[in-house]
N, C-alpha and C positions, 0 to 999 in steps of 0.2 A: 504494500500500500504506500504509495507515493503521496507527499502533503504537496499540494498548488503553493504559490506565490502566496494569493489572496489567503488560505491557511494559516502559512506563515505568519504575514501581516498580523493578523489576527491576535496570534498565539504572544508576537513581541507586542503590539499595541495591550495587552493585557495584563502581558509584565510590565509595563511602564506604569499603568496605570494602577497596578500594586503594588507598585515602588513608591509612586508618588503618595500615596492613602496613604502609606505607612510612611515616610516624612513627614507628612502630615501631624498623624498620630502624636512623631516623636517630640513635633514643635508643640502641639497643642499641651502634653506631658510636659515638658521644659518651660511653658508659659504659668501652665499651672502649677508648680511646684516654685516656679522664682515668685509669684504672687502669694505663696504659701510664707516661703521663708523672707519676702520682704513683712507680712503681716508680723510675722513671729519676730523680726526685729524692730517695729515700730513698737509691740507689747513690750519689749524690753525696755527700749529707751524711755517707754512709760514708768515702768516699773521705777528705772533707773531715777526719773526727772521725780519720782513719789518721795523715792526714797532721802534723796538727795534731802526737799523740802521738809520730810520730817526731822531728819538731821540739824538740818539749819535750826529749823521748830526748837528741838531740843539743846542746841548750842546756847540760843537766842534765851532760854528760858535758866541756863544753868549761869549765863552771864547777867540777868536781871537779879537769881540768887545771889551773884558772887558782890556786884555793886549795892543790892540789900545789908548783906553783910558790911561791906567798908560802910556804908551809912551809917548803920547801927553804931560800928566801934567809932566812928568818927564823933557821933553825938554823945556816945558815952567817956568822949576823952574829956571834950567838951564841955560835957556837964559836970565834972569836975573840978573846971575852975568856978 
């Protein structure tokens, strides 16, 4: 059994065109996946930029204690003379 030309044709036009689908595929998987781990590093730098301001929060809060304190010893040197 002999294959024609047009056969042929055929047979390569539909391996191209299952090459291509599957390119396809591989882009539309690599689009998805970079949109995945772009999301997963915006939730980071969120995290990060949370965290960052609760720190501050708590610096902010342990140096309002710490110039309480100089007040205190200041007015009690004070009230001394």
């Amino acid at each position: 059994m002999t294959m024609g030309i047009n056969e042929m044709q055929q047979i390569i036009d539909s391996m191209e065109s299952t090459v291509r689908l599957q390119n396809r595929a591989r882009a539309e998987r690599r689009a998805r996946k970079a949109e995945q781990e772009q999301k997963e590093f915006k939730e980071k730098l969120m995290r990060a930029a949370v965290s960052k301001m609760e720190a501050d929060g708590m610096a902010a809060k342990v140096k309002g204690s710490d110039d309480a304190v100089q007040r205190d010893q200041l007015v009690g040197l004070l009230g001394g003379f």
